[in-house]
C-alpha positions as CSV (number, residue, x, y, z in Angstrom):
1,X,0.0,0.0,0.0
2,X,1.3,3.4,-0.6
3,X,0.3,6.0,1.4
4,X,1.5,9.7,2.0
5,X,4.5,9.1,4.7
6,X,2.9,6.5,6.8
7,X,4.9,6.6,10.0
8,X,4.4,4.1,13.3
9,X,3.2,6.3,16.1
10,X,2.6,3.5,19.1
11,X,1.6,6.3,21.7
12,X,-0.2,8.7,19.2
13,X,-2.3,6.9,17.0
14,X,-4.5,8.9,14.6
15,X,-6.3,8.9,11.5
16,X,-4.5,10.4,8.5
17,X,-6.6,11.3,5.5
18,X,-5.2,10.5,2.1
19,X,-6.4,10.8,-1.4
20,X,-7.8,7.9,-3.5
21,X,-4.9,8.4,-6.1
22,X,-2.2,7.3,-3.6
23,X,-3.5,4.1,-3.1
24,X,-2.0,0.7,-4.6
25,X,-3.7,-1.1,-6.7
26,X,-6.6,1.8,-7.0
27,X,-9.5,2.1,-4.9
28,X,-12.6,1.1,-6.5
29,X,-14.8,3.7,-7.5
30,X,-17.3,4.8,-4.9
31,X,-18.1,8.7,-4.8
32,X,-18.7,10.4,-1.7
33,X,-16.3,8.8,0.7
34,X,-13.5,9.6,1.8
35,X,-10.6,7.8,2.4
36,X,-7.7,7.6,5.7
37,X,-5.2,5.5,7.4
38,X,-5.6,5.2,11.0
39,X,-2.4,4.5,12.7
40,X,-2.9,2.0,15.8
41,X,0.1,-0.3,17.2
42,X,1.8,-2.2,14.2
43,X,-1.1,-1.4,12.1
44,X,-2.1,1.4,9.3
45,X,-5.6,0.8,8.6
46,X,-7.3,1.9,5.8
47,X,-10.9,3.6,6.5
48,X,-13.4,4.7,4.1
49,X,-15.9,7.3,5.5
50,X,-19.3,9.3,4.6
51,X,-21.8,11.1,5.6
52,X,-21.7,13.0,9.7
53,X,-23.5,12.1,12.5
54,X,-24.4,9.2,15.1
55,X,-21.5,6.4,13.9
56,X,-22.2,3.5,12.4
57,X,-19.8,0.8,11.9
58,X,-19.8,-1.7,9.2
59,X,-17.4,-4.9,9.3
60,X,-17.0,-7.0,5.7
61,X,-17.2,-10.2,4.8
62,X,-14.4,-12.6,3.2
63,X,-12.7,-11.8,0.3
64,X,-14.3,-8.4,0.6
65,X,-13.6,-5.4,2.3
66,X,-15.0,-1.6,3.0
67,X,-15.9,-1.6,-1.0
68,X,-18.7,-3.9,0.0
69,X,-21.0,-1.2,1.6
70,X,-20.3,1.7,-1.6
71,X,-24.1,1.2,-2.0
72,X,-25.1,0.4,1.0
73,X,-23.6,2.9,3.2
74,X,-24.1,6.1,1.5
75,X,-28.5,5.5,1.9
76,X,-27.5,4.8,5.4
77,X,-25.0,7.9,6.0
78,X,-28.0,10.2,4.1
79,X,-30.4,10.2,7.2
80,X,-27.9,11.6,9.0
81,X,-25.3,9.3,10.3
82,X,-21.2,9.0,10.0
83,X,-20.7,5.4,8.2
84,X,-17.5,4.3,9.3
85,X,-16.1,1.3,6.9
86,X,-12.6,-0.2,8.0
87,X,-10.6,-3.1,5.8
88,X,-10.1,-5.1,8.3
89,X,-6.4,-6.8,9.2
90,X,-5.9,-8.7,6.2
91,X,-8.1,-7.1,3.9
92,X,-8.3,-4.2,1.5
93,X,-5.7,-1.8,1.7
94,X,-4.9,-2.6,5.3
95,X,-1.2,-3.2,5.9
96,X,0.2,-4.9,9.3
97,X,3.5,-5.5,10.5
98,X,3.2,-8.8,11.7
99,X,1.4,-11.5,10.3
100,X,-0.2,-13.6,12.4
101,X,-3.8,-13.3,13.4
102,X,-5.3,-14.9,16.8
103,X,-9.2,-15.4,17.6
104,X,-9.5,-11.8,18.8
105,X,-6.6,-10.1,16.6
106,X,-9.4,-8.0,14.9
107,X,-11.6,-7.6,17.9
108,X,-8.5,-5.5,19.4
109,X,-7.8,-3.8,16.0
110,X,-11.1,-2.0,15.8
111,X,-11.1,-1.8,19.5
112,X,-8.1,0.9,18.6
113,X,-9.3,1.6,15.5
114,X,-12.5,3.2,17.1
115,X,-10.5,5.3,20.1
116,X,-8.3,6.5,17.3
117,X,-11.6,8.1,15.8
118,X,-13.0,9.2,19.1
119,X,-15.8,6.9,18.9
120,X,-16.8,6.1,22.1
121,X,-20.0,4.2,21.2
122,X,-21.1,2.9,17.4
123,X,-24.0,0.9,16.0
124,X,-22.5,-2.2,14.0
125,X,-24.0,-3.6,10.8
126,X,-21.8,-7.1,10.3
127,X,-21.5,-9.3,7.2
128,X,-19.4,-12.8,7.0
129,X,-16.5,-13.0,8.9
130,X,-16.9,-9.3,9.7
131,X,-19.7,-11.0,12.0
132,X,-17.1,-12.6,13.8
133,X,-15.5,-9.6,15.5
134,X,-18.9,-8.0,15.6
135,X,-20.3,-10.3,17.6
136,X,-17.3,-10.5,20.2
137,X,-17.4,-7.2,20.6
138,X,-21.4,-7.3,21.3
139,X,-20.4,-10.0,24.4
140,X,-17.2,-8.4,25.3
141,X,-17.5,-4.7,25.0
142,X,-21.2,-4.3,25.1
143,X,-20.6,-0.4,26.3
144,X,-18.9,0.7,22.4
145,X,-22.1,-1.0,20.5
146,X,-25.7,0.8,20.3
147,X,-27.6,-1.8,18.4
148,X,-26.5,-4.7,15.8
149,X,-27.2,-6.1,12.6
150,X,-25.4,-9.6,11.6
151,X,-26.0,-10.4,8.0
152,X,-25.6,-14.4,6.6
153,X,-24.5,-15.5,9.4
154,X,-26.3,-17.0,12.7
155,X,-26.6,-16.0,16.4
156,X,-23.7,-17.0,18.5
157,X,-25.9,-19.3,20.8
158,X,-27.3,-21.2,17.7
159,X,-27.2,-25.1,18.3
160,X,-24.7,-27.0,16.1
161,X,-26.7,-29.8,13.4
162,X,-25.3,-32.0,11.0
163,X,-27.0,-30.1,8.8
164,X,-25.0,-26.9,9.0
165,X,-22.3,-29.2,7.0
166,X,-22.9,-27.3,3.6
167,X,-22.1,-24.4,5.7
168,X,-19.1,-25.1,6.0
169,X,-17.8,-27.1,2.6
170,X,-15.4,-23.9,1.5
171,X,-13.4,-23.7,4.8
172,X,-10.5,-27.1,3.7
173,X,-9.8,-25.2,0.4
174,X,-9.1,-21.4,2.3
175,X,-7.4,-23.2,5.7
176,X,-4.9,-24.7,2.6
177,X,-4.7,-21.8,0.3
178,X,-2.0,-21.3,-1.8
179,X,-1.1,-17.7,-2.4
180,X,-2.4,-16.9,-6.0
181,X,-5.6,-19.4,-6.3
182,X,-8.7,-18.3,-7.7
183,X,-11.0,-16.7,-5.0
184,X,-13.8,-16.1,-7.6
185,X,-15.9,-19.1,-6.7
186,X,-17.0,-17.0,-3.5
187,X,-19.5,-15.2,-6.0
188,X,-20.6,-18.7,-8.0
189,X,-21.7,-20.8,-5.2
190,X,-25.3,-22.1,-4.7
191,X,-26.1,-20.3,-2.1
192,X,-25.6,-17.2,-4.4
193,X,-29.0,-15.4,-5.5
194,X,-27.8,-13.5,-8.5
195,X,-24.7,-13.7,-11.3
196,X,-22.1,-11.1,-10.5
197,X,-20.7,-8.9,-12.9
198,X,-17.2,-9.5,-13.5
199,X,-15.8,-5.9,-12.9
200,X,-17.5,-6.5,-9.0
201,X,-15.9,-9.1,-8.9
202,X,-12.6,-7.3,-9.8
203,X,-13.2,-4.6,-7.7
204,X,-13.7,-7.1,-5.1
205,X,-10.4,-9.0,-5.4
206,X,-8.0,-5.8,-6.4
207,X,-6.4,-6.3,-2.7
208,X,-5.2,-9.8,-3.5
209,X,-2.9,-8.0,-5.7
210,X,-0.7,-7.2,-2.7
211,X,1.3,-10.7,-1.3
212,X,0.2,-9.5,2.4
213,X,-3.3,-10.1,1.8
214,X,-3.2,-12.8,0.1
215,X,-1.0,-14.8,2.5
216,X,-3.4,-13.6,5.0
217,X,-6.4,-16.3,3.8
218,X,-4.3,-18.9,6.2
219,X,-4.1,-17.3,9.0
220,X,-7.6,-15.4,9.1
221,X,-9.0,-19.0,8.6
222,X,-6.5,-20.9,11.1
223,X,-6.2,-18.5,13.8
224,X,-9.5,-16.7,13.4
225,X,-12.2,-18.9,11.9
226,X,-11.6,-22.3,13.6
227,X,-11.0,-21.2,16.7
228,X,-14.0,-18.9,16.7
229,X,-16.3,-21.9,15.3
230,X,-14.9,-24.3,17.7
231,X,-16.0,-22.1,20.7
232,X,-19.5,-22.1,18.6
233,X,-19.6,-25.4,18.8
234,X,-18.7,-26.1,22.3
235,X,-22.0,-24.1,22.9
236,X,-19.2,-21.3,24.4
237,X,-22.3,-18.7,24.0
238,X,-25.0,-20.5,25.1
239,X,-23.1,-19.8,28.6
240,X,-23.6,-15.8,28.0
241,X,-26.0,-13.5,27.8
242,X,-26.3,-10.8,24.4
243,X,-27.9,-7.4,25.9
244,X,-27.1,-5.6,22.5
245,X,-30.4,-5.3,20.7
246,X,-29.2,-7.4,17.1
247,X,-31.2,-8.3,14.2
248,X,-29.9,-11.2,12.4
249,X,-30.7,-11.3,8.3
250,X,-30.3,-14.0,5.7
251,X,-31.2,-14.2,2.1
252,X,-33.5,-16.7,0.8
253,X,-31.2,-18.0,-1.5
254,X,-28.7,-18.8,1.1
255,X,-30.0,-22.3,1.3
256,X,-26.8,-22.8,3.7
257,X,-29.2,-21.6,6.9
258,X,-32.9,-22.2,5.4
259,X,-35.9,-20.5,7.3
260,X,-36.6,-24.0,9.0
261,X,-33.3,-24.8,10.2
262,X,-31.9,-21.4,11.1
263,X,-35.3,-21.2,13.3
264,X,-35.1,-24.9,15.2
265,X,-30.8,-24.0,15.7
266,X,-32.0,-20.7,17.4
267,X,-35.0,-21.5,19.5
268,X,-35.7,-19.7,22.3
269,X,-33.7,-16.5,22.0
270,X,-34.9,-14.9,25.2
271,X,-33.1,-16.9,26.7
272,X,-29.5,-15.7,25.3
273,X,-30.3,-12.6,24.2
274,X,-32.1,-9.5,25.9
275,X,-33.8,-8.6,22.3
276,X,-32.8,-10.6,19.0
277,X,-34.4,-10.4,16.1
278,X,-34.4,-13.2,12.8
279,X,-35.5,-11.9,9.1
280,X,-34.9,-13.4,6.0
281,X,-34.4,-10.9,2.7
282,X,-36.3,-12.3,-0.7
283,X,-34.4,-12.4,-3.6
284,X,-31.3,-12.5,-1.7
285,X,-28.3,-14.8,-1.1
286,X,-25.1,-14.7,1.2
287,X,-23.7,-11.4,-0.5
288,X,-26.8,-9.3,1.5
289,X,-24.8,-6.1,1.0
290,X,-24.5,-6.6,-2.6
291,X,-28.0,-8.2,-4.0
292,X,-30.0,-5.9,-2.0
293,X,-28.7,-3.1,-0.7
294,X,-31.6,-1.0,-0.3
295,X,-32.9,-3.7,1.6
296,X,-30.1,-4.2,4.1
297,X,-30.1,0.2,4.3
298,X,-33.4,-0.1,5.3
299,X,-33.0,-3.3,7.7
300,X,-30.4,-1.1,9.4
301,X,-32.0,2.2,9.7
302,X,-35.1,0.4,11.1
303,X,-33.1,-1.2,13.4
304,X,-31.2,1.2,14.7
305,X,-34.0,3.9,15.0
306,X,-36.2,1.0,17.2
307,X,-36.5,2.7,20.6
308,X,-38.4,-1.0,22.0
C-alpha cells in the first residue's frame, strides 16, 4: 500500500486522510467517501468514510472489504449518520506489520481503531467474517455497541446440526490456500442469488494484488475462523447473555441456513439474548450487502431507529 509518509506512532495513534490516487492497486470507484489511514500499534488501517452524524460501523465479509458497503452505506450515511467502513487486518488496503492473526486479533484492532476516531459508542451492521468480530465485541465490549445487525451469518448461541455441514464445505480449500488461487468461486456458489458482474468481482479482489493479503487467507481461517467456530460449537455462547439489541438477516437464497433450520438451531432467544431479532431478505443470497442493498439500508436504519 502506498500511502502519504505513513509513520508508526505507538503512543499517538491517529487517522491520516489521504487521497484515493495514492493508493495501490486503486481504490474502487465509490463517490462520496473519503478515504484515511488510522495509525494504531503495528497497524495502518485503511478507512473509508461518509456522511456525519451518530456512527455507524460496518465490518465486511471474506474476500471483501469496505468496497462492499459503496451502496449500502451512502442510503445509510444520508439520514444523517457517520458510516464508518474499515478493511479489516488482512483485507483491502490494510497493511500490518506482523502476520499472524489470533481469535480476537481484529476484535482488538477495531477496538483501537475506534478510540483512534474518538468513537466512544457505534451501531455495527456485520457481514461474513466481519460478523465474527462483531459479535465478540457485542459480548465483550457491550458499552462501544448501540444496536447490531449480523448479516448471513447466525446467532452466537445457535445449536450445532449436522445439517450446518454445507455451511461449511469452503473452509478445507481457504485453511490450505495457496497464495495466487482463484477466489472467484465466493460469487458462483449455490447459495448465491444472483450472477455477479465480473468488474464487481474485480473490484472485489484488487487487494489480493498485494502478497500481504493474500498470505493472509491462512491465517484469518487458522487463527481466526476455527478457533471462533470451535467455541461455537462447544456451545461457548449458550453460557452468555447478548444485551445488544441485534437483528440477524439472511437471504433466501442462502439455502446454507434455510428459514426451518436457522429457526429450530435458534430457539428460544430470550433466553441468550435481551432482544434478537431473525429476518430473511427475498431475492437475496449470502452477498446481502451486494443483491440488495436497499434492503439491508433499510433493515439497518429500522433497526437502529427501534427505541423497544
Amino acid at each position: 500500500m502506498d500511502t502519504p509518509e505513513l509513520r508508526s506512532r505507538p503512543d499517538d495513534a491517529r487517522p491520516h486522510v489521504a487521497s484515493a490516487a495514492t493508493w495501490t492497486p486503486p481504490l474502487p470507484e465509490a463517490p462520496g467517501f473519503a478515504h484515511q489511514v488510522v495509525e494504531t500499534p503495528g497497524l495502518r488501517t485503511h478507512v473509508a468514510t461518509i456522511g456525519d452524524g451518530e456512527p455507524v460501523v460496518l465490518l465486511h465479509g471474506f474476500p471483501q472489504h469496505w468496497w462492499q458497503w459503496h451502496q449500502v452505506a451512502p442510503r445509510i450515511a444520508e439520514h444523517g449518520y457517520r458510516v464508518i467502513c474499515p478493511d479489516l487486518r488482512g483485507a483491502g488496503w490494510t497493511a500490518a506489520d506482523e502476520p499472524g492473526i489470533e481469535r480476537e486479533t481484529r476484535l482488538h484492532d477495531l477496538l483501537a481503531i475506534l478510540d483512534a476516531l474518538h468513537v466512544e459508542r457505534a451501531h455495527v451492521v456485520s457481514h461474513d467474517m466481519g460478523a465474527i468480530t462483531a459479535l465478540q465485541l457485542s459480548y465483550t465490549h457491550p458499552e462501544r455497541v448501540g444496536r447490531a445487525v449480523q448479516l448471513s451469518i447466525p446467532p452466537g448461541f445457535m445449536s450445532f446440526s449436522p445439517r450446518l455441514l454445507p455451511a461449511f464445505r469452503h473452509m478445507p480449500k481457504l485453511i490450505w490456500h495457496r497464495p495466487g488461487d482463484p477466489l472467484r468461486g465466493v460469487w458462483s456458489d449455490p447459495y448465491c442469488a444472483k450472477v455477479t458482474p465480473e468488474a464487481t468481482i474485480d473490484a472485489h479482489l484488487a487487494p489480493m494484488q498485494r502478497p500481504e493479503i493474500d498470505e493472509a487467507i491462512r491465517p484469518l481461517y487458522r487463527g481466526m475462523v476455527i478457533p471462533e467456530a470451535m467455541r461455537l460449537a462447544r456451545g461457548e455462547y449458550k453460557r452468555m447473555h447478548l444485551t445488544i439489541p441485534t437483528l440477524v438477516a439472511f437471504g433466501r437464497h442462502d439455502t446454507r441456513f434455510n428459514e426451518p433450520l436457522v429457526r429450530r438451531l435458534c430457539e428460544n432467544p430470550d433466553r441468550y439474548a435481551d432482544r434478537m431479532e431473525i429476518v430473511f431478505v427475498e431475492n437475496a443470497g449470502k452477498l446481502l450487502p451486494d443483491d440488495a442493498p436497499d434492503t439491508v439500508a433499510e433493515l439497518a436504519l429500522g433497526w437502529i431507529r427501534r427505541t423497544d
